[in-house]
DSSP file (Angstrom, degrees, kcal/mol; ACC not computed):
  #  RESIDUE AA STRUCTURE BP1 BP2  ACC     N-H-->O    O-->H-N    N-H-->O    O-->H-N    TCO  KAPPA ALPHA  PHI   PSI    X-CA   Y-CA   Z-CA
    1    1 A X    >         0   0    0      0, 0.0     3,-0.9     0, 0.0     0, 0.0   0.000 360.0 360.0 360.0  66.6   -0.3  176.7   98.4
    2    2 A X  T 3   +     0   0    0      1,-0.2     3,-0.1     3,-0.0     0, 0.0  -0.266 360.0  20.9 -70.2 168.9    1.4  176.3   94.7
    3    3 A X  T 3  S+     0   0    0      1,-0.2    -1,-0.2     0, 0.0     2,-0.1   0.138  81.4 127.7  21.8  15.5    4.2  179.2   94.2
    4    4 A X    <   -     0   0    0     -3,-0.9     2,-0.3     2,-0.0    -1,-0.2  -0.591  50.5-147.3 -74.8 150.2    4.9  180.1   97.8
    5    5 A X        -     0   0    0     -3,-0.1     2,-0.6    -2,-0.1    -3,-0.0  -0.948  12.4-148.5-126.3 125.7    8.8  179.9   98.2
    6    6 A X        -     0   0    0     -2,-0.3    -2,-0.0     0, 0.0     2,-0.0  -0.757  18.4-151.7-139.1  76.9   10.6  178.9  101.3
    7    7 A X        -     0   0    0     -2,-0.6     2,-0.3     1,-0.1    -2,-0.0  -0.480  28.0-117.6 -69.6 140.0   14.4  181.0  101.2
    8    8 A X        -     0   0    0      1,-0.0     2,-0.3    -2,-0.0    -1,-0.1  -0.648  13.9-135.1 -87.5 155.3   16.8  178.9  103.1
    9    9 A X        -     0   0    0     -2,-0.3     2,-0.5     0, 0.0    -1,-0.0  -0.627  31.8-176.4-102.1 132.1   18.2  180.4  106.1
   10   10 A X        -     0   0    0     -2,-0.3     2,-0.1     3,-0.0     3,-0.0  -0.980  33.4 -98.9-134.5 158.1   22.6  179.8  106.2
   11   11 A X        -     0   0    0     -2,-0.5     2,-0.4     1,-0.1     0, 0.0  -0.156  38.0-103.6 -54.2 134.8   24.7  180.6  108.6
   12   12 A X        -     0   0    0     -2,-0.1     2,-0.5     1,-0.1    -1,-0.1  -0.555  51.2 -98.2 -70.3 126.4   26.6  183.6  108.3
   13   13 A X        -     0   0    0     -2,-0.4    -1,-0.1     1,-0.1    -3,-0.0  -0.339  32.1-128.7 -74.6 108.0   30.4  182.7  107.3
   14   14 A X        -     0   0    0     -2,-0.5     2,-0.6     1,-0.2    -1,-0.1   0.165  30.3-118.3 -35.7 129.6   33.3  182.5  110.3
   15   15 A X        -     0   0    0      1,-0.1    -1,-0.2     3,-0.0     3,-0.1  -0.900  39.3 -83.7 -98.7 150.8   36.2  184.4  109.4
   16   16 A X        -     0   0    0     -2,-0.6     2,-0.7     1,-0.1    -1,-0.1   0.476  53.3 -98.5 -26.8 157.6   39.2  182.6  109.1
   17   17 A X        +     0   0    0     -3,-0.1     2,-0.2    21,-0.1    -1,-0.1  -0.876  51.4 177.7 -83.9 123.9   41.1  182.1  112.9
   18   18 A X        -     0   0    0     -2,-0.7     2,-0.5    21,-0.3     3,-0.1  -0.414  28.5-124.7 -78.3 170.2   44.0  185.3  112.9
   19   19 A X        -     0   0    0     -2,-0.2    19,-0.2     1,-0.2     3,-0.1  -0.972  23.7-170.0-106.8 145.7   45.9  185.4  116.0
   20   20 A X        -     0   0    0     17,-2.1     2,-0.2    -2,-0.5    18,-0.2   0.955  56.6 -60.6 -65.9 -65.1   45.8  188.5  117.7
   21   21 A X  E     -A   37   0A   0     16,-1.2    16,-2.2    -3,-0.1    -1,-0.4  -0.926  46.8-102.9-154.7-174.3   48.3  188.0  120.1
   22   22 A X  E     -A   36   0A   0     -2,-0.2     2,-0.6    14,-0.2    14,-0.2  -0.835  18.8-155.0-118.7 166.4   49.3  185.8  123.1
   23   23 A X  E     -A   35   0A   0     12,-1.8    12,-3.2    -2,-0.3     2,-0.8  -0.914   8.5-145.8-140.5 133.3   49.3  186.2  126.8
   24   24 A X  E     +A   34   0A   0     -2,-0.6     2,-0.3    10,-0.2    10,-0.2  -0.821  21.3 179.2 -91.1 106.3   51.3  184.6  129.3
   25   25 A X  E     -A   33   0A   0      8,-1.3     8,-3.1    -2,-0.8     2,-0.5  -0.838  21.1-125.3 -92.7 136.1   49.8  183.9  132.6
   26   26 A X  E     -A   32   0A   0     -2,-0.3     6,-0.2     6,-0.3     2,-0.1  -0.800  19.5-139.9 -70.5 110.0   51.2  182.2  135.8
   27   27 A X        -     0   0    0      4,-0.9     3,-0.4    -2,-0.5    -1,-0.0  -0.278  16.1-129.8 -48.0 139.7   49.8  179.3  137.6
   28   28 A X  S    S+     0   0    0      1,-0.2    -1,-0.1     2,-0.1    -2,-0.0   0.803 110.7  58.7 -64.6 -36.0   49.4  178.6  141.1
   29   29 A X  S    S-     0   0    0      1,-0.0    -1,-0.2     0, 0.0    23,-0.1   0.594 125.3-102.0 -62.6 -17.3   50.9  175.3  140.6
   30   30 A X  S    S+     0   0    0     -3,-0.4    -2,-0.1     1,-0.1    -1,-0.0   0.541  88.9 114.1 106.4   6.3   54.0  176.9  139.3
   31   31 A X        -     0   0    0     20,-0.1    -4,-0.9    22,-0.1     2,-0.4   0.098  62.3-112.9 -76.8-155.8   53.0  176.2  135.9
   32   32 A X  E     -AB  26  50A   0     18,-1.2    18,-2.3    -6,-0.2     2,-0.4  -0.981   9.6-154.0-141.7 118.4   52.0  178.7  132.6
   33   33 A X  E     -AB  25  49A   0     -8,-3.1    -8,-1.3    -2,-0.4     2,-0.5  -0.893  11.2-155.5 -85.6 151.2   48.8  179.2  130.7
   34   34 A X  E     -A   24   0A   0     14,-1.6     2,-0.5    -2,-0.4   -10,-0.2  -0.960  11.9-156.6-106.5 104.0   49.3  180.4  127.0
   35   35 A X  E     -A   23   0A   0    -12,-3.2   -12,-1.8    -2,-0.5     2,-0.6  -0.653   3.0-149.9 -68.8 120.0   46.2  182.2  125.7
   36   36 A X  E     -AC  22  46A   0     10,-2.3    10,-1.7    -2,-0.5     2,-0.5  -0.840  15.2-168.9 -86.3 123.0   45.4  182.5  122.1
   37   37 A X  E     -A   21   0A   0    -16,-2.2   -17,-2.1    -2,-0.6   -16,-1.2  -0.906   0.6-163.5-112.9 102.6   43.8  185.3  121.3
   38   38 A X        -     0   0    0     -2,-0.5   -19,-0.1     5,-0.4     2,-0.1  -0.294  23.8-106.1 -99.1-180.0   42.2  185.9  118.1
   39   39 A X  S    S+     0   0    0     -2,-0.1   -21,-0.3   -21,-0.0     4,-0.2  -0.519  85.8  35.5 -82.7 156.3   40.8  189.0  116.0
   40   40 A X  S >  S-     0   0    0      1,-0.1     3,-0.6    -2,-0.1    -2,-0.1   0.153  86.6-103.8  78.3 151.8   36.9  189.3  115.8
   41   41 A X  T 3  S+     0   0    0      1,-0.2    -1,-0.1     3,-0.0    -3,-0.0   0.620 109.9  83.7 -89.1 -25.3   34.2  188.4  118.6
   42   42 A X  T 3  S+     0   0    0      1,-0.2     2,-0.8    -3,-0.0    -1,-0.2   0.730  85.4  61.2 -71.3  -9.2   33.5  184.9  116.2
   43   43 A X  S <  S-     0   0    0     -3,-0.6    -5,-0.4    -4,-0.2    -1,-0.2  -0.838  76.1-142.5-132.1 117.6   36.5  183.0  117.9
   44   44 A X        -     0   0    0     -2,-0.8    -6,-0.2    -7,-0.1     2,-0.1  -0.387  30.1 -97.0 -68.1 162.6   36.9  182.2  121.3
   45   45 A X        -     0   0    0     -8,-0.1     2,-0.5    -7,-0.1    -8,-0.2  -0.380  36.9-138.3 -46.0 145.3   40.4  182.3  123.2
   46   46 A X  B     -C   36   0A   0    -10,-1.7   -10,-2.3    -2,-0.1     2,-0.0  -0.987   9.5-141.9-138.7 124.1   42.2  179.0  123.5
   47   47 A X        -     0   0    0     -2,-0.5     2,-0.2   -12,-0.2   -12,-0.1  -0.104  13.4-172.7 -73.2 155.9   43.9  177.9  126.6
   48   48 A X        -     0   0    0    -16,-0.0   -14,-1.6     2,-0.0     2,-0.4  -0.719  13.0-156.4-145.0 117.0   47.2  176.0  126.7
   49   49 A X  E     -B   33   0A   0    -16,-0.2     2,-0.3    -2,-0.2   -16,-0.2  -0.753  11.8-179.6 -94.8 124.1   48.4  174.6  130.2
   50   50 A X  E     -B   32   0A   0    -18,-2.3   -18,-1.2    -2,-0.4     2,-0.3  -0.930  17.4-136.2 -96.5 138.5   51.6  174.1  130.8
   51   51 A X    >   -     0   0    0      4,-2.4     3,-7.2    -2,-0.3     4,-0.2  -0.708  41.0 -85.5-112.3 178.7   53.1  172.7  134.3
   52   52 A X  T 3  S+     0   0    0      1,-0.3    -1,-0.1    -2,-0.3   -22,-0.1   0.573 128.7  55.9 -29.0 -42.0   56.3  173.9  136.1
   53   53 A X  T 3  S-     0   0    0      1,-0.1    -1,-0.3     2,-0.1     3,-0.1   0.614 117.8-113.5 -74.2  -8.0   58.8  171.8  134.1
   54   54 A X  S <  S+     0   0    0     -3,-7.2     8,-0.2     1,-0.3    -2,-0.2   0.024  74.2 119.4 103.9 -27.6   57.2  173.5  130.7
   55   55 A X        -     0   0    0     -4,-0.2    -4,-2.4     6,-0.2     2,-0.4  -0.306  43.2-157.4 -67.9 156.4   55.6  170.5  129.2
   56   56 A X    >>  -     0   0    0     -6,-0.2     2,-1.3    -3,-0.1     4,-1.0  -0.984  34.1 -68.3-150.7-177.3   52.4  169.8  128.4
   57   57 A X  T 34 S+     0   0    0     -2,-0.4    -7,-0.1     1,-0.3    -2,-0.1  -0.082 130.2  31.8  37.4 -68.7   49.8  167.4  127.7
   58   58 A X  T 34 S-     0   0    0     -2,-1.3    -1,-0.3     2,-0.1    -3,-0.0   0.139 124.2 -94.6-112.1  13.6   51.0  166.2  124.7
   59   59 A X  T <4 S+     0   0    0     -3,-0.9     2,-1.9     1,-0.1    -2,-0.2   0.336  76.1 140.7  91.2 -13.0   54.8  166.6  125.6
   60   60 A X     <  -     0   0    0     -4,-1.0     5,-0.2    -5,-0.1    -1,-0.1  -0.286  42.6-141.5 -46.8  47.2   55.4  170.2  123.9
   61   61 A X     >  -     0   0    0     -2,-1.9     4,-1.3     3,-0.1    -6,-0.2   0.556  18.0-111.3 -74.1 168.4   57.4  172.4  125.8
   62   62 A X  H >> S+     0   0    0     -8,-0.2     3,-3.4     1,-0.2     4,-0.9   0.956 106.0  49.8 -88.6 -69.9   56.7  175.8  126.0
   63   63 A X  H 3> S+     0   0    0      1,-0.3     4,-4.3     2,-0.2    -1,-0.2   0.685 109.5  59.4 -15.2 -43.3   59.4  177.9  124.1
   64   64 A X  H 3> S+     0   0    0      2,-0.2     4,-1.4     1,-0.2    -1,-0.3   0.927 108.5  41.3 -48.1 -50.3   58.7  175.5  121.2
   65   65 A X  H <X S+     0   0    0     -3,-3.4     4,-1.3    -4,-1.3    -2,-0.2   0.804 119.7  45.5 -84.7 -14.4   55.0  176.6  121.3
   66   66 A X  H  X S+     0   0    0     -4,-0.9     4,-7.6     2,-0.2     3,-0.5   0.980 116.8  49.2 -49.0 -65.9   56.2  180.8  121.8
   67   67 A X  H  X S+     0   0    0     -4,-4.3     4,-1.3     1,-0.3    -2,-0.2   0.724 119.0  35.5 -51.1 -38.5   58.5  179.8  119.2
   68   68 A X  H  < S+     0   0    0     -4,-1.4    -1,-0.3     1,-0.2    -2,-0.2   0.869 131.0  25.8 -85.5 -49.4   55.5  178.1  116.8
   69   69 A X  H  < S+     0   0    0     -4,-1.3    -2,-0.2    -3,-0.5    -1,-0.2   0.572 116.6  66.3-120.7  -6.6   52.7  180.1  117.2
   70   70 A X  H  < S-     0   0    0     -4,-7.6    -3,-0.2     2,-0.1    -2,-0.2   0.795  91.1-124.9 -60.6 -33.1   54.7  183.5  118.3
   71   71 A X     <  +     0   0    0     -4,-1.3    -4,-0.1    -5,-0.5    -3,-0.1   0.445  61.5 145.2  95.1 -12.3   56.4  184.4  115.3
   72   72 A X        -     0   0    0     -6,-0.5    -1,-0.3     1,-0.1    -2,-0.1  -0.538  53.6-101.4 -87.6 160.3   59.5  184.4  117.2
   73   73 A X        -     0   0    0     -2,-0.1     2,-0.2    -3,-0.1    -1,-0.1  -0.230  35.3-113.1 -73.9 158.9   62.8  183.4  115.5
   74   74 A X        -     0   0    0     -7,-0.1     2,-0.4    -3,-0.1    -1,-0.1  -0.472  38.2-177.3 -78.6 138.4   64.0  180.3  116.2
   75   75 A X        -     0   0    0     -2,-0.2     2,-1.0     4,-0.0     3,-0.1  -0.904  40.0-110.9-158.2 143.6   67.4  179.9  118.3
   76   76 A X     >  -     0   0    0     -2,-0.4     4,-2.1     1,-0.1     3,-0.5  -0.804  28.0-165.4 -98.8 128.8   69.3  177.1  119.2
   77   77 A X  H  > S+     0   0    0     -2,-1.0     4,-3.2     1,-0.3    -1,-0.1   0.920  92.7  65.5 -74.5 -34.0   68.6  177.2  123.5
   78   78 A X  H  4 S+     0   0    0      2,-0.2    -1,-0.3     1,-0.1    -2,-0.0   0.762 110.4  34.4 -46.0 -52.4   71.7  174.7  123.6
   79   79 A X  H  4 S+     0   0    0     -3,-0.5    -2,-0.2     1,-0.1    -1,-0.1   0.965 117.8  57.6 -78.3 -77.8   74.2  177.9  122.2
   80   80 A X  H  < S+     0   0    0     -4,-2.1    -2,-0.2     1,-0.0    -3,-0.2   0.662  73.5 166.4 -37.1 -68.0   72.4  180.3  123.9
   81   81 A X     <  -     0   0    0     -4,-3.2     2,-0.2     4,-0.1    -2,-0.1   0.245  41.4 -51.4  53.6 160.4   72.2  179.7  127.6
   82   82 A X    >>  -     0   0    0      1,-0.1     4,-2.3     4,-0.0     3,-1.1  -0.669  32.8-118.0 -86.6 179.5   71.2  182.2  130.2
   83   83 A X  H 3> S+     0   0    0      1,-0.3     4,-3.1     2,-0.2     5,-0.3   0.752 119.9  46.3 -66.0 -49.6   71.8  185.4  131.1
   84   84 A X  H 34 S+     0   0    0      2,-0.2     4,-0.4     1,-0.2    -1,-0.3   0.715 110.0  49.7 -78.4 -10.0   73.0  183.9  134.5
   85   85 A X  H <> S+     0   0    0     -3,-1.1     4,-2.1     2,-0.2     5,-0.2   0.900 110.4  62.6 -78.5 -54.7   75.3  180.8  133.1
   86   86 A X  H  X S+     0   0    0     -4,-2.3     4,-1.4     1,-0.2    -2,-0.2   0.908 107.5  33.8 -32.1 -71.5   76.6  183.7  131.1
   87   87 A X  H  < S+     0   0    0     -4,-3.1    -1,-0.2     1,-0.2    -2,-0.2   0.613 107.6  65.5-108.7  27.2   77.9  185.6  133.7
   88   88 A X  H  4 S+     0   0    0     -4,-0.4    -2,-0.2    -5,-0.3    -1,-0.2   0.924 100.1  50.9 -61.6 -48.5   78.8  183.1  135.8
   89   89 A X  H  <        0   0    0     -4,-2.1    -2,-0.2     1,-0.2    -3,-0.1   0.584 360.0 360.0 -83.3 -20.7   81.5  181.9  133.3
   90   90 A X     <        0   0    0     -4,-1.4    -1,-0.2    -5,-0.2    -2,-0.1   0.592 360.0 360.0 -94.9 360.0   82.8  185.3  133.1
């Protein structure tokens, strides 16, 4: 069967990972999941479990990973305090 041609078949190309946003959920254990949620159907959500004290797995804590993969600015927590330390001292 001389000249018959075979087209190759490729995979249709991923778009790049965006994030959409995140969502913060609460655990029964008293911990936090953090969802990543991207744009487009091609990219699944991706979990990150945190337990009560904020770390996880791999020692991260969670503000660090708001902070990293939120967009939010960066603060020293040390300065800051909370809201309740706050008016305590006043």
């Amino acid at each position: 069967m001389a000249g018959i041609q075979v087209a190759e078949t490729s995979k249709p190309k991923r778009t790049p990972k965006a994030l959409a946003h995140l969502e913060l959920h609460r655990k029964l254990d008293g911990g936090h999941i953090v969802k990543h949620v991207y744009h487009g159907y091609g990219h699944e959500p991706a979990e990150h479990h945190f337990n009560a004290s904020g770390k996880a797995k791999g020692g991260e804590h969670i503000v660090d990973h708001l902070i990293k993969h939120g967009g939010l600015p960066d603060y020293d927590r040390a300065e800051a305090g909370s809201e309740t330390e706050r008016e305590i001292e006043e």
